[in-house]
Structures are given as structure tokens and as C-alpha cells.
KOLMARDO-986193 format. One record per residue (C-alpha): residue number from 0; z, x, y. Coordinates in nm, 3 decimals, padded with zeros to 5 digits. Last residue first. Layout:
<rs>
R resi       z       x       y
R  NUM       Z       X       Y
...
</rs>
This chain:
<rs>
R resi       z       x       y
R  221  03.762  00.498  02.226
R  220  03.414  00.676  02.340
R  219  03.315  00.344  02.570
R  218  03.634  00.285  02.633
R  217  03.707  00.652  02.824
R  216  03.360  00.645  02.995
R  215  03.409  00.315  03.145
R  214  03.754  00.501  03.256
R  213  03.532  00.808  03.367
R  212  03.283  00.618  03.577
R  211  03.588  00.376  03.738
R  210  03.775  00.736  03.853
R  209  03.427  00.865  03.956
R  208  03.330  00.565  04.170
R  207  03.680  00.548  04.348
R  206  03.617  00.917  04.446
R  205  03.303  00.837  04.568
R  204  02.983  00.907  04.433
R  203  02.668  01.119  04.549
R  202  02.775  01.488  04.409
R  201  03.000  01.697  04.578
R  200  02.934  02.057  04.419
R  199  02.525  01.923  04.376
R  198  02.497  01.714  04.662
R  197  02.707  01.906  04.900
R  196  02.575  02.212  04.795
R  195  02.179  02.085  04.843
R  194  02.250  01.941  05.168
R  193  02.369  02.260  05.358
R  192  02.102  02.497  05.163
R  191  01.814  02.197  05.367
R  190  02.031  02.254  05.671
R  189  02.063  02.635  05.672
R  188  01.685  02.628  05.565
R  187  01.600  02.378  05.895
R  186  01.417  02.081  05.800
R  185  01.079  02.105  05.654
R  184  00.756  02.014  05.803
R  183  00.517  02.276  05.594
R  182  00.451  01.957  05.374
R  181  00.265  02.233  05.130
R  180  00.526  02.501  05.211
R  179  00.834  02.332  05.184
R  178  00.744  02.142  04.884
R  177  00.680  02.455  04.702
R  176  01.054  02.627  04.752
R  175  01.210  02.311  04.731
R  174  01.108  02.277  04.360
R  173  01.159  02.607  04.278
R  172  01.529  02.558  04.440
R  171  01.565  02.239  04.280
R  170  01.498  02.399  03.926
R  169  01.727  02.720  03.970
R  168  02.009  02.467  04.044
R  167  01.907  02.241  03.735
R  166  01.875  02.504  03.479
R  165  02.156  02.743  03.588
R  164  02.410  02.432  03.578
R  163  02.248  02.313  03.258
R  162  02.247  02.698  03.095
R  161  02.635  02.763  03.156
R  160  02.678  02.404  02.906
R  159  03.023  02.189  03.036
R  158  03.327  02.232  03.165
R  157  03.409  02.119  03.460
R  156  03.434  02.348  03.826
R  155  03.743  02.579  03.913
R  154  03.919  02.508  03.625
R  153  03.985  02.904  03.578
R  152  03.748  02.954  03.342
R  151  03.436  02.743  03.469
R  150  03.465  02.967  03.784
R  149  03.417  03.272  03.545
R  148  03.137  03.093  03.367
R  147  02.949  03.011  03.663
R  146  02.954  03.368  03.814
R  145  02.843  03.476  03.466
R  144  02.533  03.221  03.448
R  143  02.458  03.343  03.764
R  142  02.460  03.727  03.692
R  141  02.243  03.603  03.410
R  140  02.007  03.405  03.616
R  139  01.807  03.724  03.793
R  138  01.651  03.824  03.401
R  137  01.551  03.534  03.324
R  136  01.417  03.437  03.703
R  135  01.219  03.779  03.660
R  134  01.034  03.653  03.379
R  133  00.953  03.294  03.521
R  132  00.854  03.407  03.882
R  131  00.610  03.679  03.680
R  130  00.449  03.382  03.535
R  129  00.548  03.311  03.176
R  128  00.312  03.263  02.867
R  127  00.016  03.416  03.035
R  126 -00.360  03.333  02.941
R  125 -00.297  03.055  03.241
R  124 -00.323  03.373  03.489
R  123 -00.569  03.187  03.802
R  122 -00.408  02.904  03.838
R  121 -00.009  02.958  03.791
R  120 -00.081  03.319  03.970
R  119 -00.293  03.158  04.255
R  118  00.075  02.945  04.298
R  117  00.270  03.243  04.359
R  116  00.041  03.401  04.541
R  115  00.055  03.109  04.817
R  114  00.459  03.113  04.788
R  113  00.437  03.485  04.891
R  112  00.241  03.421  05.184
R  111  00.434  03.180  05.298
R  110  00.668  03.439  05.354
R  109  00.966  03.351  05.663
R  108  01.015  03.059  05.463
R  107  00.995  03.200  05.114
R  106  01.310  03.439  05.207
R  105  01.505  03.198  05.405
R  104  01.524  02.953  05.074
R  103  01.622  03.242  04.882
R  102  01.904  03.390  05.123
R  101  02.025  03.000  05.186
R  100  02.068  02.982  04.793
R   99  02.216  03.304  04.766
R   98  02.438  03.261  05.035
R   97  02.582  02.947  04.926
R   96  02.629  03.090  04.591
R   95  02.818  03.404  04.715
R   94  03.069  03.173  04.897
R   93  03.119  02.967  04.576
R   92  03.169  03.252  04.429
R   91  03.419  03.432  04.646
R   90  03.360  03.817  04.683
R   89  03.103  03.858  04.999
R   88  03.089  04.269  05.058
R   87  02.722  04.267  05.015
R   86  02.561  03.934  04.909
R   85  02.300  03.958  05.171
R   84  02.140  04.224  05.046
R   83  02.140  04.094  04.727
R   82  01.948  03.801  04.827
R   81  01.705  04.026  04.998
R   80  01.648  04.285  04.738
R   79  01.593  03.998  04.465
R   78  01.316  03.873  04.669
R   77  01.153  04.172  04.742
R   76  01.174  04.233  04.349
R   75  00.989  03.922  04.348
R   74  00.753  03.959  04.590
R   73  00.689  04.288  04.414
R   72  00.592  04.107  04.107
R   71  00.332  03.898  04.242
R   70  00.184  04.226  04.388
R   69  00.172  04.378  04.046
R   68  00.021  04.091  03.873
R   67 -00.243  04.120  04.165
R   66 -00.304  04.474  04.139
R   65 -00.352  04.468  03.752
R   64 -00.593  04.158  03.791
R   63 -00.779  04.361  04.026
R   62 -00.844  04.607  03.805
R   61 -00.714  04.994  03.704
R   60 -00.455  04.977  03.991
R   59 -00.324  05.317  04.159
R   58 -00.561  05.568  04.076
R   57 -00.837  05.212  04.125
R   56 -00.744  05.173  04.497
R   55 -00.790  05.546  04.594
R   54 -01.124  05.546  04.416
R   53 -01.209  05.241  04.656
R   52 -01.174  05.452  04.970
R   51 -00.956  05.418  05.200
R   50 -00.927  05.278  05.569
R   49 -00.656  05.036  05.428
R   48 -00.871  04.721  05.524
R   47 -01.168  04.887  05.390
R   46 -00.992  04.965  05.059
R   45 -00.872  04.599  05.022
R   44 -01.221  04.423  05.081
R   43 -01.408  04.735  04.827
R   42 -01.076  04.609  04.618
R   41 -01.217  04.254  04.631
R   40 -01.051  03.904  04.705
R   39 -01.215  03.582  04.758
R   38 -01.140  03.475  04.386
R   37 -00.831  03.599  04.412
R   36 -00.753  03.379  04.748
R   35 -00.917  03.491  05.087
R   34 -00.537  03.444  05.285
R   33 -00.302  03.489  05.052
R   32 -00.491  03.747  04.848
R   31 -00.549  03.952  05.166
R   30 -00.204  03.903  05.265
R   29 -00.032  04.029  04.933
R   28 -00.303  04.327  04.927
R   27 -00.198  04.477  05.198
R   26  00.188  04.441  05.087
R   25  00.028  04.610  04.777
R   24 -00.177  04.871  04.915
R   23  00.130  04.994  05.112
R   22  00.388  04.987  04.868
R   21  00.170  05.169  04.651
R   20  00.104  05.458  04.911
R   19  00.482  05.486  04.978
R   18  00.527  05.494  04.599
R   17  00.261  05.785  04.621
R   16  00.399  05.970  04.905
R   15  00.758  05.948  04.748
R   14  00.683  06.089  04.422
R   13  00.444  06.338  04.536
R   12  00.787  06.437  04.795
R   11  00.955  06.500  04.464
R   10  00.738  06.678  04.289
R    9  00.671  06.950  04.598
R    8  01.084  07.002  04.593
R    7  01.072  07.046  04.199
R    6  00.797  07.273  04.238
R    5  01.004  07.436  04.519
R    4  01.265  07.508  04.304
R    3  01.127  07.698  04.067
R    2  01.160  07.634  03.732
R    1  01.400  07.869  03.542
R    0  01.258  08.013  03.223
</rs>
């Protein structure tokens, strides 16, 4: 029997009211947890600030630890929408990495908000074995590790393990992240992603450095 096809129709705009809905309780609920904490936080606080009532809350989230985990994870796809974004028609990798690292730096800038849920997650979550920035970052770094690998292949930067380059880079850009937002007295982001390539693709020594490194090098594994 043939379904009709304005069930289908009727399904598909449910679909899109209630991710609409969700969207909407959880960028609500990304402010209210930023700004009251979790602790501070209630879903009677959430529905009032929505205009809804609290049954309308729970047919989307069953607790408020549900809500929250899901609101930490929406930063990050948020996050991973933005980088991408900006990624669009850009085909050189060293290009690509420049804008991903100004992209992700930009993105917790203009969201303190999202840094601040970040860290309730670390304190309030310690039952979990890996905060939601930790899962998705596993998933994110394999494009990396790829981009990294292809340079690595044509002699483009030295050899060595995919995982220290990923490691280190995705390190100083958590690191970065946080500082920024308790000194709230950074530099500029296109400044602070300006330093951080130089250092890393550049490093601090001078050519005359590096050849004297590498022949102390040389002797020491003759």
C-alpha cells in the first residue's frame, strides 16, 4: 500500500519543528548554564525563560544532566561547523591549517560561554572517562592527521610520528583556548594564530643553530 504523500510531507515538517525546538532549548540552555552554573541551573529556570512549560523540557531531555551533556556537545558540533565553514574552497594545507587554527581560536572568543561549559563539564562529569571536547577532538584529528601525512609525503615537513604533531598542536590550542578566557586580556586571535605558526612551522632557532644541532646530533649517534 502506497503511503500518502502528505504523511510523509506532515513527517517531515515534525522533523524540522522539533530539531528547531531542540536547537532552541539548547542555545537557551548554553547561557543559562554559563551564567547560573549547573548547580544554579533548573529546567523550571529554562522553561520560564523559553515561555514553556517544563513537560516540554523533559520530551526533549529526560534530566538535566542529559541537557547539559547535550549542550556541551552542540558547542562542539558548532565548532566543527565553523572551522569547516571556513575551509571551503581553500586547497593548500598549510593554508587550511592556518585557517583552522584562527577559525578555532575566533570561535571560543566570540563564545565565552562555551569555554565556561566546557570547564562545568570537567567539574561537574568526573564519572566520565572523556569530556565531550575529548571525544569529538578524536574524531575531528583524523582529517588532521591525514593532512599531515600527505605533507609528510612529499618532503614537505620531517618525518616523524602523525600523533606528536596532532598531539602538541591540538594541546596549545586547548591550552590557549582556557588562558584566553580566564586572563580575558588576550592579544588579537589573528595575532595569537600568527605566533603560534611561526613558532611551531619556524621554530625558535636559527638556521646556524639547526645546522650545529644536527651535526652534534650526527656524533652523538656515530
Amino acid at each position: 500500500m502506497t503511503r500518502p504523500v502528505h504523511d510523509d510531507s506532515q513527517r517531515a515538517v515534525d522533523t524540522e519543528r522539533r530539531a528547531q525546538r531542540e536547537e532552541q532549548i539548547l542555545e537557551t540552555a548554553v547561557r543559562l548554564f554559563a551564567e547560573h552554573g549547573y548547580s544554579g541551573t533548573d529546567t523550571q529556570m529554562l522553561a520560564e525563560r523559553l515561555q514553556v512549560g517544563k513537560g516540554t523540557i523533559y520530551r526533549y531531555f529526560r534530566s538535566k544532566r542529559e541537557l547539559f551533556l547535550a549542550a556541551a556537545d552542540r558547542v562542539m558540533r558548532l565548532m566543527r561547523q565553523n572551522i569547516d565553514g571556513q575551509l571551503e574552497g581553500i586547497d593548500d594545507p598549510f593554508e587550511r591549517i592556518g585557517v583552522a587554527i584562527r577559525a578555532f581560536l575566533g570561535f571560543f572568543a566570540e563564545h565565552p560561554e562555551f569555554v565556561e561549559l566546557l570547564i562545568q563539564e570537567r567539574a561537574q562529569f568526573k564519572d566520565r572517562k572523556k569530556p565531550t571536547y575529548f571525544i569529538h577532538r578524536e574524531t575531528n584529528i583524523k582529517r588532521w592527521q591525514a593532512v599531515y601525512r600527505s605533507l609528510m609525503d612529499c618532503g614537505r615537513i620531517r618525518e616523524m610520528p602523525i600523533e606528536r604533531i596532532t598531539d602538541v598542536l591540538s594541546n596549545l590550542l586547548y591550552g590557549t583556548m582556557f588562558t584566553n578566557y580566564f586572563t580575558d586580556q588576550s592579544p588579537s586571535v589573528e595575532m595569537q594564530a600568527r605566533d603560534i605558526l611561526d613558532i611551531v612551522f619556524h621554530g625558535i632557532l636559527s638556521d646556524a643553530e639547526r645546522r650545529r644541532a644536527a651535526e652534534g646530533e650526527a656524533k652523538r649517534t656515530s
